[in-house]
N, C-alpha and C positions, 0 to 999 in steps of 0.2 A: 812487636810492640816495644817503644823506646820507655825510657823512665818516665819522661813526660806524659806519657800515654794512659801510660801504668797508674799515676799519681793519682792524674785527674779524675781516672774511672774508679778506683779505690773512693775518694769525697766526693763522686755523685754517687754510690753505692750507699756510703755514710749518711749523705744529705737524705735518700730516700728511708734509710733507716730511720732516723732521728725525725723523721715528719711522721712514721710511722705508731713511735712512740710518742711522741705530740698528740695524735689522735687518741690513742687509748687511755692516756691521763687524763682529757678530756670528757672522753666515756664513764671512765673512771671516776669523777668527780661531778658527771653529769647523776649516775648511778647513788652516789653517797648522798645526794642532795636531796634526788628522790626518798632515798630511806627517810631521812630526817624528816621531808615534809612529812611524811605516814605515819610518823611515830616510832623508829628505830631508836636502841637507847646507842650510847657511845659504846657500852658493850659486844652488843649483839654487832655494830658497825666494824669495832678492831676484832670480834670473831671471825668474823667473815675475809677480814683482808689478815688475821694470821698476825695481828700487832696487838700494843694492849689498847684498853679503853682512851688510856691517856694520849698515846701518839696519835690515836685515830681523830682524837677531837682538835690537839694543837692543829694535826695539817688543815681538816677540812671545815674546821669550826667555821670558816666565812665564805658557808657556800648555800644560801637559802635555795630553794624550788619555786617556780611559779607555777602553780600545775594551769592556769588559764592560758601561758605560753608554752606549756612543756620546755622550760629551760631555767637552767640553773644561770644565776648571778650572782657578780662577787660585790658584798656590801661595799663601798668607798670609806676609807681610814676615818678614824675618829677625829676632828678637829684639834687640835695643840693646845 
């Protein structure tokens, strides 16, 4: 196998990686969004993911549930 060979298969190995982790952050935030709709406090949410209350609200704070669709959306920015 030449360098070129080498390269290519190293960033599609990466590429699958990183789609990889794409999915689970989505889980990931499909997951937090659920709490919230149910009544999770910001605590019990950075308990569970190992951070404090504060980091866990700054990240996921704009991520409502629709439990009628089963899916998480992300509010659109505030007006200017």
């Amino acid at each position: 196998m030449n360098r070129n060979d080498r390269l290519r298969a190293d960033a599609l190995t990466a590429t699958v990686a990183a789609d990889q982790l794409r999915a689970a952050d989505n889980d990931l935030e499909a997951a937090v969004a659920r709490a919230l709709h149910w009544g999770a406090s910001w605590a019990q949410i950075g308990a569970a993911l190992d951070v404090t209350r504060q980091s866990a609200h700054r990240r996921y704070r704009h991520l409502p549930w629709d439990p009628a669709t089963q899916t998480r959306w992300t509010e659109p920015p505030l007006p200017l």
